[in-house]
PDB file of the backbone (N, CA, C, O) and the ligand in Angstrom, with CONECT records:
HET     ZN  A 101       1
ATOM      1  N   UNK A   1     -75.015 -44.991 -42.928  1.00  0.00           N
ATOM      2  CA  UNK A   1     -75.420 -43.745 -42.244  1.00  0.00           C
ATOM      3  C   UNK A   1     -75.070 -43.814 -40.759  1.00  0.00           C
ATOM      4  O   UNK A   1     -74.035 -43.300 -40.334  1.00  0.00           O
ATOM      5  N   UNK A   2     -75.726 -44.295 -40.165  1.00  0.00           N
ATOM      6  CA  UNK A   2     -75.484 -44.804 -39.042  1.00  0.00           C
ATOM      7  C   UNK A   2     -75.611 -43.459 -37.428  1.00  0.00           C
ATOM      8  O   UNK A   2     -76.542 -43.103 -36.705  1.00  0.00           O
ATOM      9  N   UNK A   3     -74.108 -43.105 -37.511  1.00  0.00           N
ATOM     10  CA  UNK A   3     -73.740 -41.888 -36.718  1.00  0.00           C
ATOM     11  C   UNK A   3     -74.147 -40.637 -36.450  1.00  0.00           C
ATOM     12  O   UNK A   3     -74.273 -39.914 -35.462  1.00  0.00           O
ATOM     13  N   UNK A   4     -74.435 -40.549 -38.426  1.00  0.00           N
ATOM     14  CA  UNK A   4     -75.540 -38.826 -38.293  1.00  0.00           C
ATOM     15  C   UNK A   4     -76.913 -38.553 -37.984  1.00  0.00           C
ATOM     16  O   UNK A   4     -77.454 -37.553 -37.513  1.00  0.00           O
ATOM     17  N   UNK A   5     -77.507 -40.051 -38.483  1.00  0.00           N
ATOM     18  CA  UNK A   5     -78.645 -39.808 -38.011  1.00  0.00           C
ATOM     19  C   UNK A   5     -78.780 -39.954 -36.503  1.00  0.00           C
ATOM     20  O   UNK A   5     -79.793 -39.484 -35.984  1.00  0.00           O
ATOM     21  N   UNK A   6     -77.879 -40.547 -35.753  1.00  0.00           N
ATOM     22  CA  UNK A   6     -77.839 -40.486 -34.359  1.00  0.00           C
ATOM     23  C   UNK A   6     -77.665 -38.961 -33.833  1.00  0.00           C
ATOM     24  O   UNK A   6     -78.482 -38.556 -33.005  1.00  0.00           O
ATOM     25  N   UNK A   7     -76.627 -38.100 -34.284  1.00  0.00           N
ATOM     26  CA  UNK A   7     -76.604 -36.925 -33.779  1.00  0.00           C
ATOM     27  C   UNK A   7     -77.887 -35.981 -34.461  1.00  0.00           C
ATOM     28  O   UNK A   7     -77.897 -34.795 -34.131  1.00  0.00           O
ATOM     29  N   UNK A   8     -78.653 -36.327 -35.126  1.00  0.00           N
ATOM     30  CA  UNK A   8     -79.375 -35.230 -35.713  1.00  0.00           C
ATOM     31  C   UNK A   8     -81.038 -35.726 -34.472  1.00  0.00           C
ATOM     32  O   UNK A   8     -81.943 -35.036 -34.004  1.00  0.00           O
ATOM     33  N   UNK A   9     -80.737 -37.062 -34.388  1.00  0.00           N
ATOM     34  CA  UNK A   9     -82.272 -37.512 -33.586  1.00  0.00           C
ATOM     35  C   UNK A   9     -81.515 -36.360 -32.200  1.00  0.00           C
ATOM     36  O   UNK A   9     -82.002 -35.291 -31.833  1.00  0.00           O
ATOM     37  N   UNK A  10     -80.337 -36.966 -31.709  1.00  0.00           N
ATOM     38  CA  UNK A  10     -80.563 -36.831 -30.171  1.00  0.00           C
ATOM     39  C   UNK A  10     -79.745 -34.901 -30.459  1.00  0.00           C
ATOM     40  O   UNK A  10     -79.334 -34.407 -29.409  1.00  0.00           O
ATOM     41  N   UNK A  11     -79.588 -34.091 -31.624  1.00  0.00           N
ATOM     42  CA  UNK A  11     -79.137 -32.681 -31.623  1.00  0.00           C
ATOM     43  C   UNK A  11     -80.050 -31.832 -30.912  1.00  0.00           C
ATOM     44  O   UNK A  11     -81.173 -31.585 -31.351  1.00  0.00           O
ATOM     45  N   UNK A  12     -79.595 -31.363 -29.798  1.00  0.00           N
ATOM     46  CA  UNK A  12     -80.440 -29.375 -29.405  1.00  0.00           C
ATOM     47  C   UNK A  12     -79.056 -28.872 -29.451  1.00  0.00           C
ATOM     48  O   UNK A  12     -77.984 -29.251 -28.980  1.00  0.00           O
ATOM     49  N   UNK A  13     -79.536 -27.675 -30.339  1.00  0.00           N
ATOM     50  CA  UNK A  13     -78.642 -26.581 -30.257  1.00  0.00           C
ATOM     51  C   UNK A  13     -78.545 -25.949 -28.629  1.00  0.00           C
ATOM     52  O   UNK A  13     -79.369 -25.865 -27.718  1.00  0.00           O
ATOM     53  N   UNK A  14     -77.433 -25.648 -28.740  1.00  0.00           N
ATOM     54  CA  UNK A  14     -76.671 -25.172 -27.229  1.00  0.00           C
ATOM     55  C   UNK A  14     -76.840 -23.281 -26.830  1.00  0.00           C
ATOM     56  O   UNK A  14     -76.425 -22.578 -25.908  1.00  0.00           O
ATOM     57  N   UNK A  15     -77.504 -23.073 -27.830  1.00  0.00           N
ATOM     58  CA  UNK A  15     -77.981 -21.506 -27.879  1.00  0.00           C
ATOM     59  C   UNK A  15     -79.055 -21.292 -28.086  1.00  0.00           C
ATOM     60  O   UNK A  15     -79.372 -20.124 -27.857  1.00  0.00           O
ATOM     61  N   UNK A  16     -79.857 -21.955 -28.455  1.00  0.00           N
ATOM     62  CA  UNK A  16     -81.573 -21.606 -28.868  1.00  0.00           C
ATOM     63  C   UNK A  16     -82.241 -22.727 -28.836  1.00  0.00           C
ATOM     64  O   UNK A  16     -83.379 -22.670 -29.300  1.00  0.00           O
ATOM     65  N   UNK A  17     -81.698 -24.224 -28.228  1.00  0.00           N
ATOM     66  CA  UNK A  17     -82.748 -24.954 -27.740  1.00  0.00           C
ATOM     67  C   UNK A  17     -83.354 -25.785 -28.812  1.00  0.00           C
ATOM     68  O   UNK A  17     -84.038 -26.756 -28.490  1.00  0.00           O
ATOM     69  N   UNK A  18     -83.135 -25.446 -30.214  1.00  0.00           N
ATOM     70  CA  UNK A  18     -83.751 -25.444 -30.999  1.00  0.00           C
ATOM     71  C   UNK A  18     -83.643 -27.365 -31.602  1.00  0.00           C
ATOM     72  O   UNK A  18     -82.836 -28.181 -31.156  1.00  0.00           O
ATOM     73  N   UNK A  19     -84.253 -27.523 -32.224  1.00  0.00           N
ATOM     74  CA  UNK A  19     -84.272 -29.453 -32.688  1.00  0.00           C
ATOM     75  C   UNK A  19     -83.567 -29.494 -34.089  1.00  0.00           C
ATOM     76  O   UNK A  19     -82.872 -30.477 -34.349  1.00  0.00           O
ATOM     77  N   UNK A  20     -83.665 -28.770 -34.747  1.00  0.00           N
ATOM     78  CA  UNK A  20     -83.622 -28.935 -36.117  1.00  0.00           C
ATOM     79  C   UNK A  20     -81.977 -28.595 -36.464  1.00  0.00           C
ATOM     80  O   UNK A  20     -81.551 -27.589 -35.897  1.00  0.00           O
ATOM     81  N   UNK A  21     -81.001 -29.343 -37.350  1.00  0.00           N
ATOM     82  CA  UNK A  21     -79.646 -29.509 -37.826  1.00  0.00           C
ATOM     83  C   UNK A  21     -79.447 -30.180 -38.611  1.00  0.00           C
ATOM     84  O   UNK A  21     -79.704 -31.339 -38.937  1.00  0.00           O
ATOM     85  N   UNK A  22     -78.738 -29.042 -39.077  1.00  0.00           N
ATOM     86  CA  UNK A  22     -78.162 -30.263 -40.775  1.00  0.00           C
ATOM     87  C   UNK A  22     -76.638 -30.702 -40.433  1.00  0.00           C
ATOM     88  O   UNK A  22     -76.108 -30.008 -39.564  1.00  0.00           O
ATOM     89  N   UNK A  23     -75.950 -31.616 -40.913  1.00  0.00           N
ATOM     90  CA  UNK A  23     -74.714 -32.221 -40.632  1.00  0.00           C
ATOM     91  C   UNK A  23     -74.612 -31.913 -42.266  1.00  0.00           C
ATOM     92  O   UNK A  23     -75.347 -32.311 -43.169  1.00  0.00           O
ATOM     93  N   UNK A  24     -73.186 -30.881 -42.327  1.00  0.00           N
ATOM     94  CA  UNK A  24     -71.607 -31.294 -43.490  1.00  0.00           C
ATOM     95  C   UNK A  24     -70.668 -31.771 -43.337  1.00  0.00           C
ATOM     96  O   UNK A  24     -70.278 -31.481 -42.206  1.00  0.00           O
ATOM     97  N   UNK A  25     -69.971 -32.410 -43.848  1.00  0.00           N
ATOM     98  CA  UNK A  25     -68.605 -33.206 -43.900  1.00  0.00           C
ATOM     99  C   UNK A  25     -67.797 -32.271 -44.436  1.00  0.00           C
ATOM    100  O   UNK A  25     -68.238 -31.614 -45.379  1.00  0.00           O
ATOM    101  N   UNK A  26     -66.383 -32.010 -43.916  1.00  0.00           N
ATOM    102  CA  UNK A  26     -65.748 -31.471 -44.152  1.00  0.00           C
ATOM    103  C   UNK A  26     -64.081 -32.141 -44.013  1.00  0.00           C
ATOM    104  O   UNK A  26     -63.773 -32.870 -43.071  1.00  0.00           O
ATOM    105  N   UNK A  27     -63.156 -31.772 -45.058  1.00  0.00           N
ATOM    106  CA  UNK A  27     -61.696 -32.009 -44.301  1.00  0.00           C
ATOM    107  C   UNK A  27     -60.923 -30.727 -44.025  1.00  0.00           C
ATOM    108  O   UNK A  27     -60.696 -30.050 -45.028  1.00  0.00           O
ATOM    109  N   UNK A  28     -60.598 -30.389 -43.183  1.00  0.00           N
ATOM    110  CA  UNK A  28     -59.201 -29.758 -42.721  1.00  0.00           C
ATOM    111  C   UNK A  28     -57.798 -29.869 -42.969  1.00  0.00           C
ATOM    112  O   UNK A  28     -57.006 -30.633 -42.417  1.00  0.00           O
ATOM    113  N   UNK A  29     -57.655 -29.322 -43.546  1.00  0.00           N
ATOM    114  CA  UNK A  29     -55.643 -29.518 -43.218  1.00  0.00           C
ATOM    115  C   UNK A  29     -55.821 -29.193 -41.648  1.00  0.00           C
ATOM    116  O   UNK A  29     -56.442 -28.311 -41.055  1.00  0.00           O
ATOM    117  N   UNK A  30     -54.914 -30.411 -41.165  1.00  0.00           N
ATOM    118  CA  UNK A  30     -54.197 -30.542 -39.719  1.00  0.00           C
ATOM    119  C   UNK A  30     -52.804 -30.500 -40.056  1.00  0.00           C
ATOM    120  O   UNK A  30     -52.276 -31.609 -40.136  1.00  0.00           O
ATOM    121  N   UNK A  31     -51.775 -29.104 -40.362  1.00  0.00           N
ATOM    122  CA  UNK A  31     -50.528 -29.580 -40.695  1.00  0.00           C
ATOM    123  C   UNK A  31     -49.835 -29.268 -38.918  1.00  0.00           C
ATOM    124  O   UNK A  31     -48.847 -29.910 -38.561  1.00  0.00           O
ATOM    125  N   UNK A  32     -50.406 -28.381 -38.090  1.00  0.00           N
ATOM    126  CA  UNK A  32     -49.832 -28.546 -36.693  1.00  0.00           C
ATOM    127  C   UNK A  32     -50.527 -29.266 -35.474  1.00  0.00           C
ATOM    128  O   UNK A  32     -50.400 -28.940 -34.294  1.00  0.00           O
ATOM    129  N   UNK A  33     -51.062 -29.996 -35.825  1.00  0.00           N
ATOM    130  CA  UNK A  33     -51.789 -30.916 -34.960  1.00  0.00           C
ATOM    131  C   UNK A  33     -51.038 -31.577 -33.940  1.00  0.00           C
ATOM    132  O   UNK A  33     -49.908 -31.848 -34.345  1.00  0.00           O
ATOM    133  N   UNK A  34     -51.229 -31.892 -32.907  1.00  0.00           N
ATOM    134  CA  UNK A  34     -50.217 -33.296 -32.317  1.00  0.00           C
ATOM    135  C   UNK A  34     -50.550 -34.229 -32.700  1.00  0.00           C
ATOM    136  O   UNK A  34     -51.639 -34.152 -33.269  1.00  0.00           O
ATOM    137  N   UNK A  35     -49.942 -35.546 -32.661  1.00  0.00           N
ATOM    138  CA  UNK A  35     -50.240 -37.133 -33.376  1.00  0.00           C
ATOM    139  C   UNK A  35     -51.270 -37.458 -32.516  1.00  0.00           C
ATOM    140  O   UNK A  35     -52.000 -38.301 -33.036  1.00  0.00           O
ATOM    141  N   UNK A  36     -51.840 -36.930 -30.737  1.00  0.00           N
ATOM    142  CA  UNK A  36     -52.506 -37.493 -30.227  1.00  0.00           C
ATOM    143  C   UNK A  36     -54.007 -37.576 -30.376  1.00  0.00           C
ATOM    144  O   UNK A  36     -54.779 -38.263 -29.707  1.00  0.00           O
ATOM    145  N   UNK A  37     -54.371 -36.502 -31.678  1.00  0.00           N
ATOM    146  CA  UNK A  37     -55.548 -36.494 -32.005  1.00  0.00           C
ATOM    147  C   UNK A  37     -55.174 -37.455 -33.522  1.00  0.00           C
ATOM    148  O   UNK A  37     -54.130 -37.269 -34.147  1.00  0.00           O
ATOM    149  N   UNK A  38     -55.983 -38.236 -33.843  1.00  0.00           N
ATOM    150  CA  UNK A  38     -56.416 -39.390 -34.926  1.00  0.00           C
ATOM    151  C   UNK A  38     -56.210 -38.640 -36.310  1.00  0.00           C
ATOM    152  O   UNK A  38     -56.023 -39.245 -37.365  1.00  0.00           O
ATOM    153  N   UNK A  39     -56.273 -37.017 -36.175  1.00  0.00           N
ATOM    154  CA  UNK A  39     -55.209 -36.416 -37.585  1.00  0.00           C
ATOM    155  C   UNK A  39     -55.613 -36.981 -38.837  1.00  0.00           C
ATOM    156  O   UNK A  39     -54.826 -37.067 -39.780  1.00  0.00           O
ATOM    157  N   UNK A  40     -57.119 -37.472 -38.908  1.00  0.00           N
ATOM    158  CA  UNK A  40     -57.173 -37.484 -40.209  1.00  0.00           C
ATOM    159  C   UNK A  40     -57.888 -36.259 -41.129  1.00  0.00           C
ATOM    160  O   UNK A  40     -57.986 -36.206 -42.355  1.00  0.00           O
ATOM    161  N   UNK A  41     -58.259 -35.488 -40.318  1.00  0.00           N
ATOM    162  CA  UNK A  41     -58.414 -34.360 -40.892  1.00  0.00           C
ATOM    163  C   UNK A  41     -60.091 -34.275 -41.050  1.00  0.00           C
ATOM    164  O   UNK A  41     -60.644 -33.365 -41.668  1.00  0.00           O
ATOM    165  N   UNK A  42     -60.585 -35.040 -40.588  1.00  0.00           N
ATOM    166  CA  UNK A  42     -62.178 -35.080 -40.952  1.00  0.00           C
ATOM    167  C   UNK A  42     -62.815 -34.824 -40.080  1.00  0.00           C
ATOM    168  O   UNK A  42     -62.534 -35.292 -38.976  1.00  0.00           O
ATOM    169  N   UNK A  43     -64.212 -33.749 -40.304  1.00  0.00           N
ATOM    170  CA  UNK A  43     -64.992 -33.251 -39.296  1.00  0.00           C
ATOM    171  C   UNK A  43     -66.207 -33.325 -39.864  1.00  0.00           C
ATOM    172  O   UNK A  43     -66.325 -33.627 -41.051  1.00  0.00           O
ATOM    173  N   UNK A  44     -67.166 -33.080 -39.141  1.00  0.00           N
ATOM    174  CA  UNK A  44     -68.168 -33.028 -39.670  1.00  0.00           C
ATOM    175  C   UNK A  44     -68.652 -31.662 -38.561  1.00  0.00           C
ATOM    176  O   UNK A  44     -68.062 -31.258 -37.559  1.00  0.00           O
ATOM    177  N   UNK A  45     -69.924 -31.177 -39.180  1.00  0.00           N
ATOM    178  CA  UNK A  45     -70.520 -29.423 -38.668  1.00  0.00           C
ATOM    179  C   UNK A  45     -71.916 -29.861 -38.137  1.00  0.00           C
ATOM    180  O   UNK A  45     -72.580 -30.718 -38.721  1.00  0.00           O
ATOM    181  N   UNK A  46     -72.196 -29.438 -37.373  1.00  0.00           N
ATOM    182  CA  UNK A  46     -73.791 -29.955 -37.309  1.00  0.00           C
ATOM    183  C   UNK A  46     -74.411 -28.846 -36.899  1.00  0.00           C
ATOM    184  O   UNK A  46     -74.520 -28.552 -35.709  1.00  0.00           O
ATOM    185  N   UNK A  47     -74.898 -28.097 -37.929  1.00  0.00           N
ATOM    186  CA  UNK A  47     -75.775 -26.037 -37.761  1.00  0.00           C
ATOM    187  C   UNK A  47     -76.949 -26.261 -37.544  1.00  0.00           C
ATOM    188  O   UNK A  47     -77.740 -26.860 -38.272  1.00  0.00           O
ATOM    189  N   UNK A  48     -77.235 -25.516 -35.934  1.00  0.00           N
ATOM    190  CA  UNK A  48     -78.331 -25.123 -36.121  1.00  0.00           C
ATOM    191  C   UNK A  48     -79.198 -24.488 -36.924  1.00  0.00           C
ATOM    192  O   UNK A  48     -78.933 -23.293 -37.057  1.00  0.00           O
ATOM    193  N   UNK A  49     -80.862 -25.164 -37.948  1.00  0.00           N
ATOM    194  CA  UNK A  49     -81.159 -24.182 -38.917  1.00  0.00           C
ATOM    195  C   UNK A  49     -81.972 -23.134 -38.119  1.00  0.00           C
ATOM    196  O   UNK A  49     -82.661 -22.220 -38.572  1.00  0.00           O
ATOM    197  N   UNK A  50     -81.766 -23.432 -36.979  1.00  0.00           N
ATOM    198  CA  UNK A  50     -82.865 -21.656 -36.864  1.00  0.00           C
ATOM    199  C   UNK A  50     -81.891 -20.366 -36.008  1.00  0.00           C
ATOM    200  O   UNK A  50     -82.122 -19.172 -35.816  1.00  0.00           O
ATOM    201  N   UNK A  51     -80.719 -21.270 -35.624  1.00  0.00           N
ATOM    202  CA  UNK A  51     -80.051 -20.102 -35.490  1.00  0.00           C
ATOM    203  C   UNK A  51     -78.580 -19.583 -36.111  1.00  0.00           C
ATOM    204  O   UNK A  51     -78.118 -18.442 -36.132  1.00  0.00           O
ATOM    205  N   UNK A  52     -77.973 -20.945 -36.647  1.00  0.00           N
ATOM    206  CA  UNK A  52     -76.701 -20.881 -36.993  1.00  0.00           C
ATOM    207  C   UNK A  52     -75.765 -21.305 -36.344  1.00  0.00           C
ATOM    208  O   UNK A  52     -74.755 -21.748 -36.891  1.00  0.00           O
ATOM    209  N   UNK A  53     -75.951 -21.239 -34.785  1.00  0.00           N
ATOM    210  CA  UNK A  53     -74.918 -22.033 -34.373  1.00  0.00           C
ATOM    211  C   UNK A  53     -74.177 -23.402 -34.826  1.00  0.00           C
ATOM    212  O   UNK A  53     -74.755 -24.430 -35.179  1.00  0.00           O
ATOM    213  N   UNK A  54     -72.876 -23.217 -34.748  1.00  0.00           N
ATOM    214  CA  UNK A  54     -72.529 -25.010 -35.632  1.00  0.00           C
ATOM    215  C   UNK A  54     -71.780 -25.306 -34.436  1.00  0.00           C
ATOM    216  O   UNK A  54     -71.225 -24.480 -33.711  1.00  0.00           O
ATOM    217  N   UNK A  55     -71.817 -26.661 -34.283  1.00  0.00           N
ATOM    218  CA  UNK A  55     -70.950 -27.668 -33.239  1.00  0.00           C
ATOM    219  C   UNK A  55     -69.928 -28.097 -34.959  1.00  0.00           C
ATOM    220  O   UNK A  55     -70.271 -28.198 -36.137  1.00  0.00           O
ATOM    221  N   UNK A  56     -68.894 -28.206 -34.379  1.00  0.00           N
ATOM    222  CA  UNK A  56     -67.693 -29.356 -35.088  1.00  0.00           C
ATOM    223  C   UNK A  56     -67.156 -30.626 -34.316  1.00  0.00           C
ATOM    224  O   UNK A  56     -66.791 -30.532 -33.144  1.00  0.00           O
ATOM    225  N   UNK A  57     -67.122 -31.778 -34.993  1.00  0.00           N
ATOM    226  CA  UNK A  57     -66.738 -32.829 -34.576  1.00  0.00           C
ATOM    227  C   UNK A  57     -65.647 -33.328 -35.408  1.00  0.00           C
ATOM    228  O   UNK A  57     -65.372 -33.191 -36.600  1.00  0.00           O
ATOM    229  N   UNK A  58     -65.045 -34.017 -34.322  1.00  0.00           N
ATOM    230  CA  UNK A  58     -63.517 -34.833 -35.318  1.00  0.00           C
ATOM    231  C   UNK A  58     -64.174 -36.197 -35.231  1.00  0.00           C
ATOM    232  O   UNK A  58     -64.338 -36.947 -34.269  1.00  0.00           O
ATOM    233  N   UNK A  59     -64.580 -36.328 -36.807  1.00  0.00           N
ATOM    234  CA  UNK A  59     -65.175 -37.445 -37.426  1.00  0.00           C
ATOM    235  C   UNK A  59     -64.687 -39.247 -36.654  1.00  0.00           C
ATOM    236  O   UNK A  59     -65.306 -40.092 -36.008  1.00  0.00           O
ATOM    237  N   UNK A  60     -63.659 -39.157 -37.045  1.00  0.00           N
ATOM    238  CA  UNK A  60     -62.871 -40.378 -36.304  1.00  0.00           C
ATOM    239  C   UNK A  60     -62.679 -40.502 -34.564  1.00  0.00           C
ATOM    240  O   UNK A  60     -62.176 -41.541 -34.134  1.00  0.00           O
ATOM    241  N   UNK A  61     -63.043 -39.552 -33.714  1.00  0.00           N
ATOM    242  CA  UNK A  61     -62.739 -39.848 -32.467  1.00  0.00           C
ATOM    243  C   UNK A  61     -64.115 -39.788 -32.347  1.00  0.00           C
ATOM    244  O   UNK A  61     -64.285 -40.970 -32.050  1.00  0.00           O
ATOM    245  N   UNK A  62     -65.288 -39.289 -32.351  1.00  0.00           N
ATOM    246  CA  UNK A  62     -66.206 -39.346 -32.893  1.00  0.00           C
ATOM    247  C   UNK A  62     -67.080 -41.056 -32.794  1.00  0.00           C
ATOM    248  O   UNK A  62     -67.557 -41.715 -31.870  1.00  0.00           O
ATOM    249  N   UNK A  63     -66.971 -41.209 -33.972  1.00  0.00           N
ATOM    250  CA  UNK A  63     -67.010 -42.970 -34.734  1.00  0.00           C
ATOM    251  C   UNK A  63     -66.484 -43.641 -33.739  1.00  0.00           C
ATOM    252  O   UNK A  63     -67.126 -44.676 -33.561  1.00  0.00           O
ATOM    253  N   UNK A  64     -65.592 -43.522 -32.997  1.00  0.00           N
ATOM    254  CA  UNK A  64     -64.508 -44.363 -31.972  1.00  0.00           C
ATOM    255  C   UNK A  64     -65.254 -44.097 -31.214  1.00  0.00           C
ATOM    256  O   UNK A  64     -65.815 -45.182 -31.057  1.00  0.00           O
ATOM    257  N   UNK A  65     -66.211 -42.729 -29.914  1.00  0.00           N
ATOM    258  CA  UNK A  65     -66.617 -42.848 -29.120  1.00  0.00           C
ATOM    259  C   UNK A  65     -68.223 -43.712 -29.241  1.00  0.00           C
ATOM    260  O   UNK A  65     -69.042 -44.017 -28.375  1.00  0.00           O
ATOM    261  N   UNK A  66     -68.202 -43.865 -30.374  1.00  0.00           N
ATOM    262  CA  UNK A  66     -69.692 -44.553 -30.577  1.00  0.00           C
ATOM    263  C   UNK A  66     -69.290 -45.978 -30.327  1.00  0.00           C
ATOM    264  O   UNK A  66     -69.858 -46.690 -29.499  1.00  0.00           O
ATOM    265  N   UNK A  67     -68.467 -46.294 -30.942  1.00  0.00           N
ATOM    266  CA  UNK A  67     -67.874 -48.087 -30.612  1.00  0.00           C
ATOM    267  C   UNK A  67     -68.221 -48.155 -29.375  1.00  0.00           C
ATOM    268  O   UNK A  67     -69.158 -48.898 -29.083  1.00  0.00           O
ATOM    269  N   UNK A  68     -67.578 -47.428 -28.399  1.00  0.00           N
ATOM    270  CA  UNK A  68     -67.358 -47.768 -26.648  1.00  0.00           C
ATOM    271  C   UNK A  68     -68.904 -47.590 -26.417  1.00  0.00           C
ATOM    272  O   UNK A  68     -69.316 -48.503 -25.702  1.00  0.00           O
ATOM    273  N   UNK A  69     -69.772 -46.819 -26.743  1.00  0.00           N
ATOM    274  CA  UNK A  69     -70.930 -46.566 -26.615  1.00  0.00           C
ATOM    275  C   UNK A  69     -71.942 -47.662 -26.863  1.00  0.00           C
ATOM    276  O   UNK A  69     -73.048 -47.768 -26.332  1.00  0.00           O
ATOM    277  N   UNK A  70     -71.434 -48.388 -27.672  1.00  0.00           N
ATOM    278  CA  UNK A  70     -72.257 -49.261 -27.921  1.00  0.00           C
ATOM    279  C   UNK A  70     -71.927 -50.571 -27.242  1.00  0.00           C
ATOM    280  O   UNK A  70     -72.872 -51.342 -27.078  1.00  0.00           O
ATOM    281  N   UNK A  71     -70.628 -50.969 -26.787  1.00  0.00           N
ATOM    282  CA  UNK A  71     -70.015 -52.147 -26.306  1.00  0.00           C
ATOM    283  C   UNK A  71     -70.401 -51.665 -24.682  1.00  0.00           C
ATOM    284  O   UNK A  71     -70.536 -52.664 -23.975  1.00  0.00           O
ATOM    285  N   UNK A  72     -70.531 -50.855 -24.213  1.00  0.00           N
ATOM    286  CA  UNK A  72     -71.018 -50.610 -22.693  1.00  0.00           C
ATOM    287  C   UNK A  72     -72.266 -50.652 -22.634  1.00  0.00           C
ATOM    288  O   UNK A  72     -72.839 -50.574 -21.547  1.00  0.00           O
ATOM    289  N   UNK A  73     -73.044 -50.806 -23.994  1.00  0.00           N
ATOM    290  CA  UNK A  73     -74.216 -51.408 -23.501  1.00  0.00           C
ATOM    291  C   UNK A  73     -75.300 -50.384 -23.274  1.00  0.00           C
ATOM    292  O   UNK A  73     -75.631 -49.616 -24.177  1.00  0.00           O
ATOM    293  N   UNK A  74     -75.933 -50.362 -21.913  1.00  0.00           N
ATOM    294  CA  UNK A  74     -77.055 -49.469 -21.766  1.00  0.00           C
ATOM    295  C   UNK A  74     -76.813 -48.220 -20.655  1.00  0.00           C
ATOM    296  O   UNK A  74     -77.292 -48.029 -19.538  1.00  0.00           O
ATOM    297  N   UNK A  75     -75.747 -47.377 -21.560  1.00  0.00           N
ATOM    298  CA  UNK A  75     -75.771 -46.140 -21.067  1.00  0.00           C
ATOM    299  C   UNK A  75     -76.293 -45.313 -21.997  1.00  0.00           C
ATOM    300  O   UNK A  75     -75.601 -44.740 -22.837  1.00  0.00           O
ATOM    301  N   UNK A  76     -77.658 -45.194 -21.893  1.00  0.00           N
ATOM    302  CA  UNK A  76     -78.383 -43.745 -23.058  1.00  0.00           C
ATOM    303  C   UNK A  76     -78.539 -41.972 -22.140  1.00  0.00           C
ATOM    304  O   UNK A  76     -78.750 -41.596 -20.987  1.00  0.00           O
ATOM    305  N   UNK A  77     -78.325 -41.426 -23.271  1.00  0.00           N
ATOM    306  CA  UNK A  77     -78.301 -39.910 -22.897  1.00  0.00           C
ATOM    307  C   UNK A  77     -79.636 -39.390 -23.522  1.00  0.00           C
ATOM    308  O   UNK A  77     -79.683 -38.542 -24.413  1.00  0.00           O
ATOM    309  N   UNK A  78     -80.752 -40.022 -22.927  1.00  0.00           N
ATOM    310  CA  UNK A  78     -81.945 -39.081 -23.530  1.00  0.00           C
ATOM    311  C   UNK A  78     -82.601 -38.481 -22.679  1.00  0.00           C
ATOM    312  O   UNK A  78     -83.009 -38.775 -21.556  1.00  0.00           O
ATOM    313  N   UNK A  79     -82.689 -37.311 -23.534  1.00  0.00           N
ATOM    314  CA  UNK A  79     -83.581 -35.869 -22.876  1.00  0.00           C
ATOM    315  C   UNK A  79     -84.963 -36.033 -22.077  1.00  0.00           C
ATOM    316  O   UNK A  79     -85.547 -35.041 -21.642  1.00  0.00           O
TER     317      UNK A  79
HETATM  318 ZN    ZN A 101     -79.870 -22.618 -32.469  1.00  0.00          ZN2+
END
């Protein structure tokens, strides 16, 4: 699990403030992408349930910014 439950503890929706989000996994066709994004086609959605707003994330750059996140140690982003 690891990652989602990280974005669902530290999720506020960016329109209503709100705490509560569900995370889907999804793939994309990326057939015009540039190579400089990781192009594997995987995202994940994370909807606000009380208003709908969804954030999208590219799964793999994502996962990668958590590595650095964790190897730098004690930089936390809490509210
Ligand atoms: Zn909301």
């Amino acid at each position: 699990m690891g990652f989602e439950e990280r974005i669902l503890e530290t999720f506020q929706c960016q329109k209503c403030r709100g705490k509560a989000g569900v995370i889907q996994k999804v793939a994309l066709p990326t057939p015009s992408f540039p190579k400089l994004f990781s192009n594997t086609g995987k995202y994940f959605l994370v909807t606000c349930t009380l208003c709908g707003y969804t954030e999208l994330y590219d799964m793999a750059i994502y996962v990668k910014g958590e590595e650095k996140v964790k190897k730098s140690s004690s930089l936390t982003q809490e509210a």
